[in-house]
C-alpha positions in Angstrom: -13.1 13.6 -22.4 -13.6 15.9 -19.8 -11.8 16.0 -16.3 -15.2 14.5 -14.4 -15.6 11.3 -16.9 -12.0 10.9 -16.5 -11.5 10.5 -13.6 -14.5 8.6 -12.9 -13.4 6.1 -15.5 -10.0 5.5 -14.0 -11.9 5.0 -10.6 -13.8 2.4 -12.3 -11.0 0.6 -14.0 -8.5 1.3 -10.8 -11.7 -0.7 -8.4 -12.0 -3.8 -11.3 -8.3 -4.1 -11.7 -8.0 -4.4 -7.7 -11.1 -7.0 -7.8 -9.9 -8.9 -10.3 -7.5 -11.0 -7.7 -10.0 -11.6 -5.2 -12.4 -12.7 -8.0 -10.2 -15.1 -9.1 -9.8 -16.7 -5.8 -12.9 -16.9 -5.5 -13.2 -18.9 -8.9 -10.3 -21.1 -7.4 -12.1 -21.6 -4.3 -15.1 -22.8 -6.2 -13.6 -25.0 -8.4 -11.7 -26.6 -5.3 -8.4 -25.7 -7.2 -6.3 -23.8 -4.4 -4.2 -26.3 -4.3 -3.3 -28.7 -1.2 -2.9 -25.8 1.2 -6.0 -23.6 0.4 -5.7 -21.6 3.6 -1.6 -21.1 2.7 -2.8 -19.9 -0.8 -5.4 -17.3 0.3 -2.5 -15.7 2.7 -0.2 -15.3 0.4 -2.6 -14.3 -2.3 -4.6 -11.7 0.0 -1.0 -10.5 1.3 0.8 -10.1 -2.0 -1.7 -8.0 -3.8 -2.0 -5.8 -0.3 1.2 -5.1 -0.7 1.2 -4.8 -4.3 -1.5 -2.2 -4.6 0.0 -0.2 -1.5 3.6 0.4 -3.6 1.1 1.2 -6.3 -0.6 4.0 -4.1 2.6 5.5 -3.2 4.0 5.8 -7.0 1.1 8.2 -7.8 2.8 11.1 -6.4 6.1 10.5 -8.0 4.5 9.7 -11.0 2.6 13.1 -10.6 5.4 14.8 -10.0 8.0 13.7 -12.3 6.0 13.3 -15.6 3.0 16.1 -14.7 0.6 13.2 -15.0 -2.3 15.0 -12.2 -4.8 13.1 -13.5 -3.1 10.0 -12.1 -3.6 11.8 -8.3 -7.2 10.3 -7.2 -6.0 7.1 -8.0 -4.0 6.8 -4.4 -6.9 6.7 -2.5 -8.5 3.9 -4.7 -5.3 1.8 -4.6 -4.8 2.7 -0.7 -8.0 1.5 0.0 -7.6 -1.4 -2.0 -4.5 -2.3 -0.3 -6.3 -1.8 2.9 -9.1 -4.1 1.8 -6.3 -7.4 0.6 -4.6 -6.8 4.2 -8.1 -7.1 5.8 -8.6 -9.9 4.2 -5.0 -11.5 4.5 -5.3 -10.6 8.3 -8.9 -12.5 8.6 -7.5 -15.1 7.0 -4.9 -15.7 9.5 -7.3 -15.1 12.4 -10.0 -16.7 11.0 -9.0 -20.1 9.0 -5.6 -20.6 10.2 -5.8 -19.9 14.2 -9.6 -20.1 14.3 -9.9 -17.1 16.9 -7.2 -18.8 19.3 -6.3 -15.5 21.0 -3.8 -17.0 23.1 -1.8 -18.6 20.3 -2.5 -15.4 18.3 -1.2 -13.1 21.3 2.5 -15.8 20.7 2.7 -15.5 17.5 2.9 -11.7 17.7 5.0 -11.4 20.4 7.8 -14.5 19.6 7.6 -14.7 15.8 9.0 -11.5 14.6 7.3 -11.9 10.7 4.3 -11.8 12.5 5.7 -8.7 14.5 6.1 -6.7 11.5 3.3 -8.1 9.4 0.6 -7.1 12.1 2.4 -3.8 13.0 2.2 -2.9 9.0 -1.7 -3.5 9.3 -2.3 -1.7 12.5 -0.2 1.7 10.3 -3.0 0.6 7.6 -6.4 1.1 9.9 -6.1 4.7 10.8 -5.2 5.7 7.0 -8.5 4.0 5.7 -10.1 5.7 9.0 -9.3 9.0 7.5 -9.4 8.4 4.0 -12.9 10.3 3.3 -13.2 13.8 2.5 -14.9 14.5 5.6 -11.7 13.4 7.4 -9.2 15.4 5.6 -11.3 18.3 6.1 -11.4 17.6 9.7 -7.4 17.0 10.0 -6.7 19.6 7.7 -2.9 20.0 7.5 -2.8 17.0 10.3 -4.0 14.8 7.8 -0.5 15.0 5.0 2.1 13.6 8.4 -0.5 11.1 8.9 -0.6 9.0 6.1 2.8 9.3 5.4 2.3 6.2 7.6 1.5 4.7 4.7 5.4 4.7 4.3 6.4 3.0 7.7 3.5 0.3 6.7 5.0 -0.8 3.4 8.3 -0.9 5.0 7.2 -3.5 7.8 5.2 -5.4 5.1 8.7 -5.5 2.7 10.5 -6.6 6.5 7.5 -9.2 6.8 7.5 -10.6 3.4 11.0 -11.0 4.0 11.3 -12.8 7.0 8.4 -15.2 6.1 10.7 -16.3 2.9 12.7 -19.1 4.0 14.8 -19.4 1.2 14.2 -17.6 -2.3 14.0 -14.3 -1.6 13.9 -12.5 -5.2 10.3 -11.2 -5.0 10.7 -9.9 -1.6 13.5 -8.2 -2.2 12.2 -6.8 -5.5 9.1 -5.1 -3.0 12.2 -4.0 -1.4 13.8 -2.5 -4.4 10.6 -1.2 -5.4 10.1 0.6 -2.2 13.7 1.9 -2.0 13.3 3.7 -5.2 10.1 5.5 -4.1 11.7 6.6 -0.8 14.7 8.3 -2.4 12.2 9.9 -5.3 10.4 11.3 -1.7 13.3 12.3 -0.6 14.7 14.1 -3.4 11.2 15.8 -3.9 12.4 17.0 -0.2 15.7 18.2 -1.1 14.3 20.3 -4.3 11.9 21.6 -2.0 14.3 22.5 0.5 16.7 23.8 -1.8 13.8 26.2 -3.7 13.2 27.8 -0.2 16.7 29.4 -0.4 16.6 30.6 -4.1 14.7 33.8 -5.4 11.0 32.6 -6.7 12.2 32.8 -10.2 15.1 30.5 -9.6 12.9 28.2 -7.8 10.6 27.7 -10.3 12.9 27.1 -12.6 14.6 24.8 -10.0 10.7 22.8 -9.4 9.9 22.8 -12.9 12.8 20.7 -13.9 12.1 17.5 -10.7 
């Protein structure tokens, strides 16, 4: 298969995959099966797989790097994008169904409940990477555009912080998010280190040195 059907057919299979949730709540929704607390269900849903598919979006490079797998690399777009799309909706959902555009009870819960705190400071580090997520954009930034998203970073952190002070109680899956995200920060920062390391060597030695991270 050649590099153009590829990668068109992961896009295809990366946008179904990130449907597929949101399809099925919509099925549960229809069927009047989410449960007694359908609003409760969508957020947590809509928020799950935002953060879900933005950890996936940030293992492409890793995985890019480590196993040589480039054709993985237009993926991260797709996932970011579909992470941006879930928090959208989570966040909607909250404003919408759940405080039915009360601003001033919206305005408190951002300013006194600090899971909120973190959970609306990780979508506003989302808008401005979907913003300039087109290939006009990152033609326009340029080299601006790579320090930028690495917002993407800061917002999966304060999603993992939110996730974790919204769990009363059991808190294995947020701390496997947190796990998860831990592991992809110290794979960035080793790629750093390598990097840093290859500057000082002679270019042989550093491509020796880069081939084997």
């Amino acid at each position: 298969m050649n590099p153009t059907r590829r990668n068109r057919s992961l896009q295809i299979f990366a946008m179904t995959a990130g449907a597929l949730p949101a399809a099925w709540l919509i099925v549960l929704a229809l069927t009047d099966d989410l449960g007694a607390n359908p609003v409760e269900r969508v957020t947590h849903v809509t928020g799950d797989w935002a953060l879900r598919f933005l950890l996936l979006s940030l293992s492409v490079t890793p995985l890019r790097r480590l196993f040589g797998w480039r054709w993985v690399a237009p993926l991260r777009r797709t996932l970011g994008l579909t992470a941006f799309g879930y928090a959208c909706s989570h966040f909607l959902t909250y404003l919408v169904l759940d405080h039915f555009f009360d601003w001033r009870l919206i305005v408190e819960d951002v300013l006194e409940r600090r899971y909120v705190t973190a959970g609306f400071s990780a979508f506003l580090c989302l808008v401005p990477l979907a913003a300039t997520s087109t290939r006009a954009m990152i033609r326009r930034l340029g080299r601006r555009w790579i320090p930028l998203h690495r917002l993407a970073y800061l917002a999966a952190a304060l999603a993992v912080i939110h996730f974790l002070w919204l769990v009363k109680s059991d808190l294995r899956e947020p701390l496997v998010y947190a796990a998860a995200l831990t592991l992809l920060l110290g794979l960035r920062f080793g790629f750093w280190l390598a990097r840093s390391r290859s500057r000082k060597l002679s270019p042989k030695e550093a491509k020796s040195q880069l081939s084997g991270v």
